[in-house]
N, C-alpha and C positions, 0 to 999 in steps of 0.2 A: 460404665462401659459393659457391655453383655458379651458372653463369649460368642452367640453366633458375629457379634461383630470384628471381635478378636479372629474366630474363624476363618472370617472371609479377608480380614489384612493377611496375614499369613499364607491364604490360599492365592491370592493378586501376588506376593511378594514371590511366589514360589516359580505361579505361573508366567511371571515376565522374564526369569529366566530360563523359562522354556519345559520347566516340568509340568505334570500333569498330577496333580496332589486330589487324594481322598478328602474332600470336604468331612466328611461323617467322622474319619478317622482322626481329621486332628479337631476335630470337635470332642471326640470323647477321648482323648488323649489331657484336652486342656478341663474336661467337665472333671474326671480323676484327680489330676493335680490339685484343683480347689477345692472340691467337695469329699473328698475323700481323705487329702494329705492338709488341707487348710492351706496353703501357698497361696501367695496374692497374686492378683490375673497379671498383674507385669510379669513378675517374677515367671510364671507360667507359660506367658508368651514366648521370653527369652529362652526358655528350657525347652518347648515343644520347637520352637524355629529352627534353634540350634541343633536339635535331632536329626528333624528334617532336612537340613542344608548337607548334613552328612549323608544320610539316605541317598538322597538326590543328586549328589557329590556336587552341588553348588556351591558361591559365595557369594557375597554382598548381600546377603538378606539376613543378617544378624540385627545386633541391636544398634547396630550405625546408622539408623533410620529415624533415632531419638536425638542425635545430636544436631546439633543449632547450625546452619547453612546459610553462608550467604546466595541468594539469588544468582546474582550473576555467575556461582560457581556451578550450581546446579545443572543435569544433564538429562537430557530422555534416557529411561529404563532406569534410572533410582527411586529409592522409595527414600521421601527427605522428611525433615521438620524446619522449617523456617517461620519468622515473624517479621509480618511487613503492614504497611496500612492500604486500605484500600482505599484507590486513588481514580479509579472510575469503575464505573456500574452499566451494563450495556442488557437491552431486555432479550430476552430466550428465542433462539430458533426452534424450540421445540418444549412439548410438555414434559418431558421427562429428566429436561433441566432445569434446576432451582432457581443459579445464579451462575452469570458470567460478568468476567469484567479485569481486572488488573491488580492486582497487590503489587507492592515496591516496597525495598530497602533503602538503605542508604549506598548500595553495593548495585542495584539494578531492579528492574521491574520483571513480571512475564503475566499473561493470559492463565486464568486462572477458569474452570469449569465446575459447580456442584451441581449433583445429581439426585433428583428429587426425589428416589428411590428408597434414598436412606433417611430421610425428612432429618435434613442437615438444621442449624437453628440459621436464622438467616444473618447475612455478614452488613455492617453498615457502611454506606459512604464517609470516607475521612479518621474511621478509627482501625484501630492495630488488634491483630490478631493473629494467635500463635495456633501453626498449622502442623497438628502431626503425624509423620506414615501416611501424607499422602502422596501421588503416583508421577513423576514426570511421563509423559511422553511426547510426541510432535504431532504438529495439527499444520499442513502447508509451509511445512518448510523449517518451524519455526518450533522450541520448548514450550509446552503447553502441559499446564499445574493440573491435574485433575483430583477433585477433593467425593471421597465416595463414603461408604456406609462405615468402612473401619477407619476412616479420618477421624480425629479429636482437633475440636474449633472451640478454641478458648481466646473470649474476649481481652484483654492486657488495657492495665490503665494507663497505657503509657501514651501521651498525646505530643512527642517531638515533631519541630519540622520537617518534612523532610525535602533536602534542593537536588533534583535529579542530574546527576553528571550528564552534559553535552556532548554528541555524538556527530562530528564533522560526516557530512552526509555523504562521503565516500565512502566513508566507514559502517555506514549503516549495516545491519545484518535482519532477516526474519523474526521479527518479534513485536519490540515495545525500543522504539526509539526516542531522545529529547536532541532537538537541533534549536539550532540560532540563526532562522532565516530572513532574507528576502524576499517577500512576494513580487514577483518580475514580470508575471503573463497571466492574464486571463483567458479561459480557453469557454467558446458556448460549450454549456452546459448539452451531454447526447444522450442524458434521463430523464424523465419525471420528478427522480425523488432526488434530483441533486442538487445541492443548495447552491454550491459553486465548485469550480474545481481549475485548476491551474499547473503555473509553475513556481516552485520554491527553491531558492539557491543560497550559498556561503561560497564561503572562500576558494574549497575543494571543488564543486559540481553544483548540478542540478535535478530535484528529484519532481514526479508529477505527484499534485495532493486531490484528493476530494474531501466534500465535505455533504454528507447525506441528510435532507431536512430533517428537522429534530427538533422541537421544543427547547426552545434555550440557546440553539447554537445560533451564530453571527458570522457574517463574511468577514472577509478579511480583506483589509484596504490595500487596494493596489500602492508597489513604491516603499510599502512600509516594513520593516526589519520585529521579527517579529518574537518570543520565545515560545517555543512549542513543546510543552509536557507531556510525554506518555501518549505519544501518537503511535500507531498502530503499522508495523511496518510491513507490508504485505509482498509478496513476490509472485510475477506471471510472465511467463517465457522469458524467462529469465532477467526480468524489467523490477523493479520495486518501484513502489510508491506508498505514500500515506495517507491512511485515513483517519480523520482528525475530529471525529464523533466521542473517540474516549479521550481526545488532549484536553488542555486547558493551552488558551492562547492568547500570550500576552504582549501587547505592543511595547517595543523598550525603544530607547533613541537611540541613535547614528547612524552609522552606513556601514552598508558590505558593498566591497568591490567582490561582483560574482565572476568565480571561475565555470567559464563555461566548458565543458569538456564535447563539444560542440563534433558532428560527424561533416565530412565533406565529401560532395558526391559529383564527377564529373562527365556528362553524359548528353543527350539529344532530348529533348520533351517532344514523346512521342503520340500524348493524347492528351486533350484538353476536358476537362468529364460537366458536363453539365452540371449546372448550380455554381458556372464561374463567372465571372463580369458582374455587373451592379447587381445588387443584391436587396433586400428591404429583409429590416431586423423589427422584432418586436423593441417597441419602447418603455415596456414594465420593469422597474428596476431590478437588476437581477435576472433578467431575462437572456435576450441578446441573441435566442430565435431565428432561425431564417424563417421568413413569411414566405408563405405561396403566393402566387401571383394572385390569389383574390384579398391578400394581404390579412392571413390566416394564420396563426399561432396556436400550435396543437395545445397548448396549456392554458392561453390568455386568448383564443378565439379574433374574434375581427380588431385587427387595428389601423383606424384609419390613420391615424399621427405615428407612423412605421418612421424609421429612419434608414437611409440608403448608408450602403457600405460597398466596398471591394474584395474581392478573391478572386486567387486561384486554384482552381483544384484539377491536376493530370498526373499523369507518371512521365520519370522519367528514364530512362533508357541508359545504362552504362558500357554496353555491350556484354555484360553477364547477368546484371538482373534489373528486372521492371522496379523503379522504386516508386512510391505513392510521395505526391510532396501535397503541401498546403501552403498555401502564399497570403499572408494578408495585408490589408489596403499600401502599408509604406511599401513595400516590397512590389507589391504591383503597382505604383505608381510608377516606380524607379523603372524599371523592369522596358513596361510599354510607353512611358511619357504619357500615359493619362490620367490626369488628376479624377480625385473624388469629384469635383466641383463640375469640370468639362465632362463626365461621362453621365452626370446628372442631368445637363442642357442639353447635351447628344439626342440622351433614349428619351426628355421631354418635348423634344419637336422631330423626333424622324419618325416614319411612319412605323420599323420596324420594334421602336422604344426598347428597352433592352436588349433586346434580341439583338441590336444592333452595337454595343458592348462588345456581347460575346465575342461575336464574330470579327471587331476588330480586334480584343486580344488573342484570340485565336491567330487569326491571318499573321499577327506581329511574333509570333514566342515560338506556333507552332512546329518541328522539326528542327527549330536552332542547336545551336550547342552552349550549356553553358556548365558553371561551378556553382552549387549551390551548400549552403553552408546550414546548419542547423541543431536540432536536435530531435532524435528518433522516438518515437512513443507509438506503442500498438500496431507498427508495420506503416505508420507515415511516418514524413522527413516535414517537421514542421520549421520551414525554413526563415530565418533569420536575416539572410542576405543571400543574391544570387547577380551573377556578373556574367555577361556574353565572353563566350571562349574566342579569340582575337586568331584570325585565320594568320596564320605563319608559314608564307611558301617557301621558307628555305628546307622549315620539318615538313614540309609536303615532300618537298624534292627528294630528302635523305629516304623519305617514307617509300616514294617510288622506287628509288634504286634498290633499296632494298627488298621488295620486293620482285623487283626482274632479275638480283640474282648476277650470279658474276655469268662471261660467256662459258660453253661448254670446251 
């Protein structure tokens, strides 16, 4: 260890609580003590921090940055030492990071950062490594490890298992989650680079997962109950989900009865939006594409062997806000009485052919009232079930009078 690196811990240590530390100063502060007095750079470190924390009238940057942390205890703005194994590896948004990817305990996991500035030694997939004086902070919501020039990364022969504690997915928080799901819904894929992406549930709720193409990763089988290690638990307007590029996922048997925590919206559908009624999907597996009507898939190009589907897509209307829904084929059978089967022979002998779909679920749904049930993601109501609101003229009548009011 070199004292400019001894330096710059001390100067990070100093400046997260907010001082403003002479680099230069406590470099020849710490060059004296070794060179001059023969003092070992620990020992040195300890002596010049300690100065410094008085100077500065700070605390928490002593030598409590050397003792042993479990993960899960750890906070943004300390400076910690823990040992954990690295348990995924994800590659660099940038040149000036070495490594990113995840370490875990037995106690919990977090997103860990090294910075290619200090030519850190490099960390392996699967083995344990003891991490010292390096930096918490938060990165989107969530504790985030940063490992920089005054880190010490010492390899550890220790090769224990380790079983990550499961997190009922109510309870998830911004980080590195392990759940025990059901995959329940598939949802078309609205990237390029998305391998699949859905709905995953337990007992508590329901969270949405993606899963971004990657060398080596695999869908996951609709219906099956799943164990999900060290997924990545992201948070946006205030929604979480997972992304499951750094888990490990593994099928186990039996069943979850899913708790759906499900939204209910009662209201008028006030717009039917184009790209509703029979539809044509790509047939590449994996795919599941809406085709343009020259039966064109922006990824997989012309497919003549397309297969027909149903939706709907409009808002609807509460009387305080427009809500976006999406209806897919079971739901819109129920809904209008037209089967997949019948709106296939429909639009294959009318002159209008689709178009003529449209128009009859339009004419059928348009301005009704009904209750629709679901669950919310990205500002749609991806609905689950929806039921005609049943006109009741006695609440008419109470409705009127109340309205006109007693006489003057």
């Amino acid at each position: 260890m070199t004292l400019s690196e001894v330096t710059e811990r001390i100067s990070r240590k100093l400046e997260a609580k907010g001082a403003q530390p002479d680099r230069q100063k406590i470099e020849s502060r710490l060059r004296r003590l070794v060179e001059e007095f023969g003092v070992n750079i620990d020992e040195a470190e300890r002596t010049v921090t300690a100065d410094l924390a008085r100077e500065y009238n700070v605390t928490g940057v002593g030598s409590s940055s050397s003792e042993l942390r479990p993960i899960r205890e750890i906070a943004p703005g300390e400076w910690v030492t823990i040992e954990g194994k690295i348990v995924a590896l994800t590659p660099p948004l940038s040149p000036s990071i070495a490594q990113t990817g995840i370490i875990a305990d037995s106690s919990g996991a977090i997103r860990f950062v090294t910075w290619a500035r200090g030519n850190p030694p490099a960390m392996e997939y699967g083995h344990w490594y003891r991490l010292e004086s390096a930096v918490v902070d938060e990165y989107r919501g969530a504790p985030n490890l940063k490992i920089h020039s005054g880190t010490t990364i010492s390899r550890m022969d220790e090769d224990a298992p380790l079983l990550p504690s499961i997190t009922p997915i109510a309870e998830l928080k911004p980080g590195v989650g392990s759940v025990r799901a059901k995959f329940i819904q598939e949802w078309e894929a609205s990237h390029d680079r998305m391998l699949q992406t859905g709905l995953l549930g337990d007992e508590t709720g329901t969270i949405k997962f993606v899963i971004w193409k990657e060398e080596g990763k695999d869908k996951l089988e609709l219906d099956t109950v799943y164990n999900i290690y060290y997924a990545t638990v992201d948070e946006y307007n205030g929604r979480l989900s997972l992304a499951l590029n750094t888990a490990m996922y593994i099928p186990d048997e039996g069943d979850i009865e899913v708790g759906r925590a499900e939204t209910e919206i009662r209201g008028a559908l006030v717009h039917i939006a184009p790209g509703s009624g029979l539809i044509k999907r790509c047939p590449v597996e994996g795919c599941n594409r809406t085709l343009s009507r020259q039966n064109y898939c922006p990824v997989h190009e012309i497919q003549p062997e397309f297969r027909y589907d149903l939706r709907l897509k409009g808002v609807l209307d509460d009387g305080v806000r427009a809500h976006n829904v999406l209806m897919q084929r079971e739901v819109v059978e129920a809904l209008t009485g037209i089967t997949l089967d019948e709106a296939v022979g429909i639009a294959e002998t009318n002159p209008l052919g689709m178009d003529e779909i449209f128009y009859r679920i339009r004419n059928t749904v348009l301005g009704r009232y009904y209750t629709c049930s679901g669950n919310e993601f990205d500002g749609r109501l991806l609905v689950n079930s929806c039921t005609p609101i049943v006109f009741e003229p006695a609440e008419l009548a109470a409705l009127l009078n109340r309205a006109g009011g007693e006489p003057a």
